[in-house]
GUMARPA-423240 format. One record per atom (N, C-alpha, C, O): residue in three letters; z negated, x, y. Coordinates in steps of 0.05 Angstrom, whole numbers, padded with zeros to 5 digits, always signed. Layout:
alaZXY
...
This chain:
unk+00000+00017-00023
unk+00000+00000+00000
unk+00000+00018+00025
unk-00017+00035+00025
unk+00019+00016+00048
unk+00021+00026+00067
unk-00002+00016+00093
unk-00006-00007+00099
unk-00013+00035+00105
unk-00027+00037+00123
unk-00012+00009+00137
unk+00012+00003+00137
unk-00038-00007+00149
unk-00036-00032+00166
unk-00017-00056+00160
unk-00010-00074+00175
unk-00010-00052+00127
unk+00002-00071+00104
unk-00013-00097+00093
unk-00003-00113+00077
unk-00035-00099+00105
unk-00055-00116+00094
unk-00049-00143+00091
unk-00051-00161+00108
unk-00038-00144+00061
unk-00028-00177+00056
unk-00047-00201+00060
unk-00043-00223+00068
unk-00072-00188+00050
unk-00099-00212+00057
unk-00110-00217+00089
unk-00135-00217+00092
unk-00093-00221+00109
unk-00094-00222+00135
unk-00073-00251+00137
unk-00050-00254+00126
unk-00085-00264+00149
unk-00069-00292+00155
unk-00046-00288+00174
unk-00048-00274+00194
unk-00023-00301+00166
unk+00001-00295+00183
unk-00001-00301+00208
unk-00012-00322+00216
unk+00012-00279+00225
unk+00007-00289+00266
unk+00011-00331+00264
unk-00006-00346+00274
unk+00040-00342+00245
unk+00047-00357+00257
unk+00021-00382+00246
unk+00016-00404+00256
unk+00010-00372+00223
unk-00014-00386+00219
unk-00048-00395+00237
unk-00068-00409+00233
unk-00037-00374+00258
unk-00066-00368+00266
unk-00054-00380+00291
unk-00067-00375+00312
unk-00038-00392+00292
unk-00023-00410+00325
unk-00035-00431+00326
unk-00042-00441+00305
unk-00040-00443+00349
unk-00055-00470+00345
unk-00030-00495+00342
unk-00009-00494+00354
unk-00036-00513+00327
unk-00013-00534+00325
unk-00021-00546+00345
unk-00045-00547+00351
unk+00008-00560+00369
unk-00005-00579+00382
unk-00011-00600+00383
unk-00025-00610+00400
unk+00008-00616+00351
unk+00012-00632+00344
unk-00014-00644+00327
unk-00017-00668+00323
unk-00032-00622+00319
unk-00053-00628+00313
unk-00079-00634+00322
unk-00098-00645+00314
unk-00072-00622+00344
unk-00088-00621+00363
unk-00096-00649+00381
unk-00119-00658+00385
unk-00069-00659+00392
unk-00063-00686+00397
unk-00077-00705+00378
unk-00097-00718+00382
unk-00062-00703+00357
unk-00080-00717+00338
unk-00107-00722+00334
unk-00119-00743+00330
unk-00114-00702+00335
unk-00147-00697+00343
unk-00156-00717+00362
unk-00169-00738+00357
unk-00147-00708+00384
unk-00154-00717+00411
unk-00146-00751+00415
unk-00160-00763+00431
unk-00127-00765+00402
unk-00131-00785+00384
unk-00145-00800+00376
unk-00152-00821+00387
unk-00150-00792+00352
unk-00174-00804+00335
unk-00194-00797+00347
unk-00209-00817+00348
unk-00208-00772+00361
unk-00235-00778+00386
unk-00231-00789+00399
unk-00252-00790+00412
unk-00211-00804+00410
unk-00210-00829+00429
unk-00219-00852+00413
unk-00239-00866+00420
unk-00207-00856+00397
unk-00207-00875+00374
unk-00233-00889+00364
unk-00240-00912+00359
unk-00250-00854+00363
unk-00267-00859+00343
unk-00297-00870+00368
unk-00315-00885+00362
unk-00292-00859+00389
unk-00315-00857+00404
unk-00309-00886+00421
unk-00326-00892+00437
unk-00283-00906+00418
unk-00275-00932+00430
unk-00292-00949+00409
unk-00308-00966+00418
unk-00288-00944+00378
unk-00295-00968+00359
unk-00337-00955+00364
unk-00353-00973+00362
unk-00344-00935+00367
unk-00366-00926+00379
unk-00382-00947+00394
unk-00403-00957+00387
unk-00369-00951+00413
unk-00367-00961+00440
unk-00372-00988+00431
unk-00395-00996+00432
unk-00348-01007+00418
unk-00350-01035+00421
unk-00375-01041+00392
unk-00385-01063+00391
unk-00383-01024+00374
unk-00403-01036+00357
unk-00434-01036+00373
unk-00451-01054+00374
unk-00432-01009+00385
unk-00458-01007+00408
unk-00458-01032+00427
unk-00473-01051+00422
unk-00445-01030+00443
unk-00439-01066+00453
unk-00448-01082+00438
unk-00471-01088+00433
unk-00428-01089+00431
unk-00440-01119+00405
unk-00477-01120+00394
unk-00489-01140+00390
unk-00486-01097+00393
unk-00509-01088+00388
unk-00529-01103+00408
unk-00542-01124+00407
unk-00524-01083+00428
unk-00537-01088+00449
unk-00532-01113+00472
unk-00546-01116+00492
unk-00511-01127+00465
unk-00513-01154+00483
unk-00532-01175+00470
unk-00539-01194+00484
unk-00541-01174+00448
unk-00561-01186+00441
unk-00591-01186+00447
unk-00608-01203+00441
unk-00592-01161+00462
unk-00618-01157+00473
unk-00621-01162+00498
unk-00643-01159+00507
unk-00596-01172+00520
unk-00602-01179+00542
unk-00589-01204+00558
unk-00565-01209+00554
unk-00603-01218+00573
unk-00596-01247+00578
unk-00561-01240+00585
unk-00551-01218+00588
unk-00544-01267+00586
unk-00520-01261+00590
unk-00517-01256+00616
unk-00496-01242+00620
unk-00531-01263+00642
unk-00525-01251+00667
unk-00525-01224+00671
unk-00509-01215+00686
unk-00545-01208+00656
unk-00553-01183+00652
unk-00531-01169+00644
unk-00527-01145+00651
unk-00510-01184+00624
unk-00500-01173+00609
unk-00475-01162+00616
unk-00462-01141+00610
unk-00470-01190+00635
unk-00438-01193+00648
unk-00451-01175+00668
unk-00443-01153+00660
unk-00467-01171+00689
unk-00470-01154+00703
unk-00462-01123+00695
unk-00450-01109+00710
unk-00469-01117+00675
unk-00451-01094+00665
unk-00433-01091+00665
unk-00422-01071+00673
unk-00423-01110+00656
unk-00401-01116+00643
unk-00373-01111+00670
unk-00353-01097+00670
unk-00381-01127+00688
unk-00369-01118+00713
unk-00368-01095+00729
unk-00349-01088+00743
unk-00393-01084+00727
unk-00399-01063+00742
unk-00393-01031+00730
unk-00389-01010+00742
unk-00395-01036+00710
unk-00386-01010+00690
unk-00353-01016+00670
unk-00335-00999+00672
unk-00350-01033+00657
unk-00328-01037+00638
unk-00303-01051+00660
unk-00279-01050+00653
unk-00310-01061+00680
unk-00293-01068+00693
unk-00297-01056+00724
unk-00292-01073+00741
unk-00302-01040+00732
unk-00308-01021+00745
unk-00314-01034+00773
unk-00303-01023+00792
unk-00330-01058+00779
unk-00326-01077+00801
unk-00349-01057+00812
unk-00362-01044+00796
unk-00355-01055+00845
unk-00367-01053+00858
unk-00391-01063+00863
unk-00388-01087+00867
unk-00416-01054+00865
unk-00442-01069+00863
unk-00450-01089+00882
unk-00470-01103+00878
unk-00432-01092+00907
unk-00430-01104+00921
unk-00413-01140+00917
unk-00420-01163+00923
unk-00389-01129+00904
unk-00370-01150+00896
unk-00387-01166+00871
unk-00383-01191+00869
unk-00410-01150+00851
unk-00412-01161+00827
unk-00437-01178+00837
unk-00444-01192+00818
unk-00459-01183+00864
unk-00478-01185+00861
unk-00467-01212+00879
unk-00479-01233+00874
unk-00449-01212+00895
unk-00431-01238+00904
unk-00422-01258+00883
unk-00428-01281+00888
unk-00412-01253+00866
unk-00397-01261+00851
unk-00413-01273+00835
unk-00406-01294+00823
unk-00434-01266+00832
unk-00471-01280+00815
unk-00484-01290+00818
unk-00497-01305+00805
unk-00483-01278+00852
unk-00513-01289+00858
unk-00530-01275+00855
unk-00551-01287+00857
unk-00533-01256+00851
unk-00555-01235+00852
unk-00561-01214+00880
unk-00546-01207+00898
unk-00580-01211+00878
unk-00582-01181+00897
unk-00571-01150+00893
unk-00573-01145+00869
unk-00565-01138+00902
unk-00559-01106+00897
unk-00575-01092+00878
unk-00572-01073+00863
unk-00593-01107+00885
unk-00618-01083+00876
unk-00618-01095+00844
unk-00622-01082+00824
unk-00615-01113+00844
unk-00622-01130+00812
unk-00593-01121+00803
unk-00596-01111+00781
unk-00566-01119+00810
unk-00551-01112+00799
unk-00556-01076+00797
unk-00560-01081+00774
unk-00558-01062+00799
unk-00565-01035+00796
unk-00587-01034+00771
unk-00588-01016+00755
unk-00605-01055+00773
unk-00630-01051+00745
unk-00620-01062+00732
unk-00630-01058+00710
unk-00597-01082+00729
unk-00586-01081+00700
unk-00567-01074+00695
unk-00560-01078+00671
unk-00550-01061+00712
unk-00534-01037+00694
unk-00546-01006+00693
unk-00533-00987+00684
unk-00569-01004+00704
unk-00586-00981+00683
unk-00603-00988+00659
unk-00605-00974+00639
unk-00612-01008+00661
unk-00616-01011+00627
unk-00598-01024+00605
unk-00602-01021+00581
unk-00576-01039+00616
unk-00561-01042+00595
unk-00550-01011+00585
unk-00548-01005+00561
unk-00545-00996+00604
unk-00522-00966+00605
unk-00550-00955+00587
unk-00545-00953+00563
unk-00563-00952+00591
unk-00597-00937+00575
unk-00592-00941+00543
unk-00585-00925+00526
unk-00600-00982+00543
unk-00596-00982+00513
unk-00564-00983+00500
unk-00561-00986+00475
unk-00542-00980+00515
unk-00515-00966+00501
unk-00513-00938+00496
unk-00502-00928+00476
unk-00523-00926+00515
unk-00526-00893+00504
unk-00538-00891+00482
unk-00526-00883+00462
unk-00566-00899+00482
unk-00583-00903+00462
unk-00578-00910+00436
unk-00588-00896+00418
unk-00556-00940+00429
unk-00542-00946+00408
unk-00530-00936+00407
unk-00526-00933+00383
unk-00512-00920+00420
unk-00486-00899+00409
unk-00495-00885+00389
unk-00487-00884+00365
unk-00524-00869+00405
unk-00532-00841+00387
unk-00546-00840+00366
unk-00550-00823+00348
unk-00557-00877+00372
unk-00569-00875+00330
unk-00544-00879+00317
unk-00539-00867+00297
unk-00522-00901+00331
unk-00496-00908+00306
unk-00486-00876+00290
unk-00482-00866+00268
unk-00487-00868+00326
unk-00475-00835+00310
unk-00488-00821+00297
unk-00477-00808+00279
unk-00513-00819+00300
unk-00529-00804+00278
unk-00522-00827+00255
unk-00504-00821+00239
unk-00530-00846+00253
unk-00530-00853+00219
unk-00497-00852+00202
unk-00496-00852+00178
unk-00472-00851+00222
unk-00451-00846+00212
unk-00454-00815+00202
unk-00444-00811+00180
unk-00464-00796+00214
unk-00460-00768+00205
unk-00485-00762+00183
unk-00484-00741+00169
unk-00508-00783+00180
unk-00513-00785+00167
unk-00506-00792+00133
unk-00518-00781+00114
unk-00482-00813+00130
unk-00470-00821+00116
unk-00455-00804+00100
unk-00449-00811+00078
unk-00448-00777+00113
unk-00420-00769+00107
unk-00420-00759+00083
unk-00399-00752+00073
């Protein structure tokens, strides 16, 4: 065997990144962290009245202004701001047990 012959070295064109895989990737983590998303939801709208709920719901998933969403209700500013921090609280919160017990699963 000639000096710097080394067949057990992975080929340059192997060690390229695909980008096609990559995409793919980036994909299915969209994918995976959307179906994430709507089981956490579903979870958690059960724990809070439906004004509470849609208040989120507007203010975060539909990106309305805290001003527009507290008009639109009947609420105050201040009451729309405390319930899209605790709804947003217990969605984080359900994400990270769903995801722990899925990686649990594996």
């Amino acid at each position: 065997m000639l000096p710097g012959d080394d067949t057990s070295r992975t080929a340059t064109i192997e060690r390229m990144p695909d980008g096609k895989s990559s995409e793919l990737e980036s994909i299915w983590e969209e994918e995976w962290l959307s179906n994430l998303l709507k089981a956490a939801l579903e979870k958690v709208k059960a724990r809070f009245s439906a004004k509470q709920f849609q208040i989120f719901d507007f203010i975060v998933l539909k990106q309305w202004s805290a001003g527009e969403v507290a008009k639109s209700l009947g609420a105050s500013v201040a009451s729309v701001y405390l319930a899209k921090h605790r709804v947003s609280a217990a969605v984080r919160k359900e994400m990270a047990r769903l995801e722990r017990r899925m990686l649990a699963n594996r």
